[in-house]
N, C-alpha and C positions, 0 to 999 in steps of 0.2 A: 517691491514685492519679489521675493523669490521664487526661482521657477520652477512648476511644479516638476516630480522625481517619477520616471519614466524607467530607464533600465536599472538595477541592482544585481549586483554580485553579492556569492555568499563565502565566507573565508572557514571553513572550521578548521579548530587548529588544539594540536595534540598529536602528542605521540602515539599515543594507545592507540588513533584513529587509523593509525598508518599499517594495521593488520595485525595487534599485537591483542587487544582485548574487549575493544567496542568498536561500535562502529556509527557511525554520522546518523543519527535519526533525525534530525532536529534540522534539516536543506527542506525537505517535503512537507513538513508545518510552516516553515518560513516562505516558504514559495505562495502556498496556498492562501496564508492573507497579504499578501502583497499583489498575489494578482487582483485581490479583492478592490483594491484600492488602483486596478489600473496601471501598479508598478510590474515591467518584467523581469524573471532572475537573465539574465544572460551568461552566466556561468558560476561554476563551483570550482573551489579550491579546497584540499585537505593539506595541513601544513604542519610539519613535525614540530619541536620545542627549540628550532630554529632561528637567532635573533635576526641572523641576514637574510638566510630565507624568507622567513617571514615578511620582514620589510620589502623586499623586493616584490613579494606578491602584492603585499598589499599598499604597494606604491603605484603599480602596473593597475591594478582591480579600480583604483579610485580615478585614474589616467583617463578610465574607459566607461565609466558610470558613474551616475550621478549620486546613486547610492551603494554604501557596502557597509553588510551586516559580518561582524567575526564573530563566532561564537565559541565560547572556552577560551583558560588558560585568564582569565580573574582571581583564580584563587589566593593565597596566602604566600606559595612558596618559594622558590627560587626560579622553577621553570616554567613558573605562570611569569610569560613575558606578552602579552597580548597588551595591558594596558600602557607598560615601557615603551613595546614600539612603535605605537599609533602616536603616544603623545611625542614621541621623537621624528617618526617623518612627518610629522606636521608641522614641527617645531614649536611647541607647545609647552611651556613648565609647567609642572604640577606641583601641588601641594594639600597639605593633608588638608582634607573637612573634618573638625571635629565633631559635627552632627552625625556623620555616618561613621566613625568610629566609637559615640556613645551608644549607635543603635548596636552595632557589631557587640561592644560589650556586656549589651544588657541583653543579648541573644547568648550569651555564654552563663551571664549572668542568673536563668532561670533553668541552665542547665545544672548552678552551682559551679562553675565552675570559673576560675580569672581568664578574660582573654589573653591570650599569649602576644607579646610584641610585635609579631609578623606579621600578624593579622592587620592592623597599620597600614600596610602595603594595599589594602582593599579600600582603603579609604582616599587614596591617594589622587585626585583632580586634575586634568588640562584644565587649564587655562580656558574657560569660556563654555565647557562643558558642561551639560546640565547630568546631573545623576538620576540615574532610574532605581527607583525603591526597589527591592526583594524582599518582599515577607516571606517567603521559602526556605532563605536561606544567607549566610555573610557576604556573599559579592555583590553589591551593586551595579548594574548595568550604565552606559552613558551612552549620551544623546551629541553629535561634534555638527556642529556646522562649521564649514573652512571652504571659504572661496567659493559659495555657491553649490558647494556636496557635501551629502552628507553622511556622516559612518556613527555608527550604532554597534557598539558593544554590549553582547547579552552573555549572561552565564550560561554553561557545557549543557547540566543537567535538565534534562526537559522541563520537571516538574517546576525549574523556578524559570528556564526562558520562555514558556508558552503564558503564562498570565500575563507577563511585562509585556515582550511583544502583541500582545491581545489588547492590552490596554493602549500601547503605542495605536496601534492600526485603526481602533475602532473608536477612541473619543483621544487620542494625544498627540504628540508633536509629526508622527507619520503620518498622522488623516489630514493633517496641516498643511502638509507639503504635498499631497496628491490632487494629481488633476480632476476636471471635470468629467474624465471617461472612465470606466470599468471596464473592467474583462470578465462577460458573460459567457458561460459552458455550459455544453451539453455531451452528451454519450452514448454513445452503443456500443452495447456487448456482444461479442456469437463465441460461437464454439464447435467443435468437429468441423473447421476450417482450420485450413494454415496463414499464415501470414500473405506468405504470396499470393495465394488463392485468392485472400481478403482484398491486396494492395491489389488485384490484377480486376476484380469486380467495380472496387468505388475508385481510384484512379481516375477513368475518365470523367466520373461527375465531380470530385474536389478540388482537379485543375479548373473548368473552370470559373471555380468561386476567386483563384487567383485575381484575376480581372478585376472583379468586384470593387466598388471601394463604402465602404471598409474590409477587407477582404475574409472572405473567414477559413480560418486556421484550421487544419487538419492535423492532427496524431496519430500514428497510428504506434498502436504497444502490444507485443507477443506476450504473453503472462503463460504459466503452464494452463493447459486444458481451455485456454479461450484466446482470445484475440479482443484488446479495446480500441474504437475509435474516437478519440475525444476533438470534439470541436468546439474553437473559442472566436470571439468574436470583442472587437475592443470599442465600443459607444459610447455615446453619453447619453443615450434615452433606451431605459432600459424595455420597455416594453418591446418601441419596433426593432431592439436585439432581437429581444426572445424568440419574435418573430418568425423574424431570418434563420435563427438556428434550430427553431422547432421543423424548419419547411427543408430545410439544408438535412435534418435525423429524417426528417421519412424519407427522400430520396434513397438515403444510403439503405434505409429499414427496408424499400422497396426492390433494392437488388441485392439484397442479402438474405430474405426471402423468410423461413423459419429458425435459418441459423442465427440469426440475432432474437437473441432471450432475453434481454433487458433493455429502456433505457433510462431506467432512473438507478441506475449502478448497483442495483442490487446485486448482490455474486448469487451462483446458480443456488446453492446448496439452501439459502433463504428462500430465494421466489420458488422452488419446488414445496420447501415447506409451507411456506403462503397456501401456496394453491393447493394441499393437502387439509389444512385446518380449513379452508374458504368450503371447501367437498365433504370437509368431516370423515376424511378416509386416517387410515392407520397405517404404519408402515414398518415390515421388518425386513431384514437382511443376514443373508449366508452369506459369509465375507470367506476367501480364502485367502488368497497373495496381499489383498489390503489390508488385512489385518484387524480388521475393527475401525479404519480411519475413514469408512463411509457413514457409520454412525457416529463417531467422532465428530466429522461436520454436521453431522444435521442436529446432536445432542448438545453441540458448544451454542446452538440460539437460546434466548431467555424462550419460556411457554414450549419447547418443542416434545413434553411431554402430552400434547395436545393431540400428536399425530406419529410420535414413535412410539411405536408398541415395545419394538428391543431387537433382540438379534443373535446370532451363533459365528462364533469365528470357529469352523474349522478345515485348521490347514491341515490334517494328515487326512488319508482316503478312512480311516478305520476311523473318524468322528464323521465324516459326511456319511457315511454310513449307518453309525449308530443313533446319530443325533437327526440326521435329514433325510432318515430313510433310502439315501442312496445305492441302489442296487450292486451289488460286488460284479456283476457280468458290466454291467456300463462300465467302470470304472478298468475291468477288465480288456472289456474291447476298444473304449474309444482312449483314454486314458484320463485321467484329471480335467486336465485343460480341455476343455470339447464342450463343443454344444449340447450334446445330449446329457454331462454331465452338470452342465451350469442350470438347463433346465431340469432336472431332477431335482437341484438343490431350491431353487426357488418355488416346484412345486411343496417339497417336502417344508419349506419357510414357512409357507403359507397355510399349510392342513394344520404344523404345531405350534403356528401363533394365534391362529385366527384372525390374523391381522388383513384390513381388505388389499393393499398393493406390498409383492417381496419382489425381492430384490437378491440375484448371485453373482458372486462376481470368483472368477477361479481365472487363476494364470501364470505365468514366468517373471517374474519382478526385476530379477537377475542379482547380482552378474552370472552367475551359474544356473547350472540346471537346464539351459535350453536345447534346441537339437537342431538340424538342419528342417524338419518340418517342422518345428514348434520353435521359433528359436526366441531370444529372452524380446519381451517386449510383448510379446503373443497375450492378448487378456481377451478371456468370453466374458459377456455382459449378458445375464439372462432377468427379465421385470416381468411380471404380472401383476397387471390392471383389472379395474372389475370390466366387463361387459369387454374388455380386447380380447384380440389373438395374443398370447406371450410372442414378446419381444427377444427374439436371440440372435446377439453379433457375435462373431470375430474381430479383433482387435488389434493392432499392428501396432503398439506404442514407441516411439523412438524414447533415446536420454536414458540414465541410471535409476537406481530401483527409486528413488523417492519420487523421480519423474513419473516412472510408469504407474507408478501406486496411484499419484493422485491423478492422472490421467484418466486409469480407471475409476474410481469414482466422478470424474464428473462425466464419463460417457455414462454411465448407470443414472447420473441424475437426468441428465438431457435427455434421456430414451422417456424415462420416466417424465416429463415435463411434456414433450411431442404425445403422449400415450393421453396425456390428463386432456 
């Protein structure tokens, strides 16, 4: 019996990958059902249309794990060499199947159109390989066992590698080969913390789970506007996992206080809408430097016409004026960016939507425009709630304007989420 498959590397490989016109999606779907199955990635490769290259990584990859998935470079043409050079350092001949070259035909065939000769090259087998169907698409994927590891070739494009690898993982030749354990996870989110802040609070509690055995796993990942803590834990009974890692999230929930907003990974912009439709409140917003990209996130949810009213973007002083009742003396004495001007805008939100919670948001986005008092990154965040006091910060965003943008909106949503 073969033993089961514990670590895997992931190979993608193409040129275009290497900063020319796409870019790898398809490592983080790969990852995620394999730890399902208790397999871990231990590393990634991106590999040009290089036949040495190539080989040499993925002679190294397979050296060091027990599995490795390539992904790309099946196709038809000359610098599709992925299937050449797997069957070559493995030492492998191949040769054509004609079953997957009548299916390849008859996929051309309903287009009307002759399969062209090159195409051939898709159909082309190691020695010992088992071929993975693609109804998606002409590249068939393949299944290699050699020497006790094993490599799995899947086609580039998502739409046709995530079924086959789906099927592999969940009822086929991968759920085969996986052991008796899983890898069970959990999460917490916060936000208006930094990283270090974050690592400098849980720190001393997830060293030590080190000890532990089974030990459980820490992450910690900076994202813009929040901070994830993901923890994983590798058992074979899943329940006393869950356990351990439900007891392991409150500790951390318990010194992170109300900065931790989720733990079932919802991103903020949903659980404030949650808890808007749960209230049956409405919500609109004066945007200035964001642009509209705060109702942006809350109007990209399916239903979130449930609890958005709507909203005004205006960025010049002469529309907060006209549109939000903004007084020309405020805007005179404190200047745009200002407290007293961000609460003007979200009172005046509020009187001409009638909507029950608004929302402003006015500031420096950059790269230009800032000052030595106000310099770029400067965002007010003004919310009102029913039955609160309005909510008005200051805001110090570090990072370039797309950073600060969405910065700003998720302090506007977290104010708002503390207020609810």
């Amino acid at each position: 019996m073969s033993a089961a498959l514990t670590a895997a590397e992931i190979i993608a490989v193409g040129s275009e990958l290497l900063g020319w016109s796409r870019l790898d999606t398809n490592s983080l779907f790969i990852t995620e059902q394999l730890a399902a199955l208790g397999i871990d990635v231990k590393g990634k490769s991106v590999v040009g249309d290089d036949r040495e290259r190539l080989r040499a990584v993925f002679t190294e990859s397979l050296r060091r794990s027990d599995l490795v998935i390539l992904t790309g470079g099946l196709g038809p043409t000359d610098d599709d060499l992925t299937r050449e050079v797997v069957a070559d350092a493995l030492a492998l001949p191949m040769s054509e199947e004609p079953a997957i070259t009548a299916t390849i035909a008859r996929r051309f065939s309903r287009r009307g159109l002759e399969m062209p000769d090159v195409n051939r090259r898709q159909a082309m087998v190691p020695r010992g390989a088992t071929p993975l169907p693609n109804p998606h698409g002409s590249a068939p994927g393949l299944f290699i066992e050699a020497e006790g590891k094993v490599v799995v070739l899947l086609p580039g494009p998502p739409r046709e590698l995530q079924p086959m690898l789906t099927a592999l993982c969940e009822r086929g030749l991968l759920s085969a080969r996986a052991g008796a354990e899983r890898v069970f996870k959990v999460s917490v989110f916060t936000t208006q913390r930094s990283e270090s802040h974050v690592e400098e609070l849980v720190q001393p509690i997830y060293s030590r789970w080190r000890d532990q055995h089974p030990p459980v796993e820490t992450t910690i990942l900076a994202t813009p506007g929040q901070v994830e803590l993901h923890l994983s834990l590798r058992a074979a009974d899943e329940a006393a996992a869950m356990k351990r890692l439900e007891s392991a999230r409150q500790q951390l929930v318990a010194v992170l206080g109300d900065s931790a907003f989720t733990t079932d990974g919802r991103p903020l912009h949903r659980l404030v809408g949650d808890m808007l439709r749960q209230r049956r409140l409405t919500l609109a917003a004066a945007e200035s430097c964001t642009g509209g990209l705060l109702l942006e996130r809350l109007t990209g949810v399916p239903g979130s016409s449930a609890y958005v009213a709507g909203g005004i973007v205006a960025y010049t002083n002469t529309l907060k004026t006209t549109l939000l009742g903004v007084e020309p003396a405020l805007l005179e004495q404190h200047g745009a960016v200002s407290e007293p001007v961000a609460a003007a805008m979200a009172d005046g939100m509020r009187e001409r939507s009638g909507a029950d919670v608004s929302i402003a948001i006015t500031g420096i986005a950059g790269p230009g425009g800032g000052s030595p008092e106000k310099p770029v990154g400067t965002v007010v965040v003004a919310v009102l709630a029913p039955g609160r006091p309005m909510s008005v910060r200051t805001h110090s965003f570090p990072g370039g304007r797309e950073h600060v943008r969405f910065q700003a909106t998720q302090a506007a949503l977290d104010t708002l989420r503390r207020l609810l």
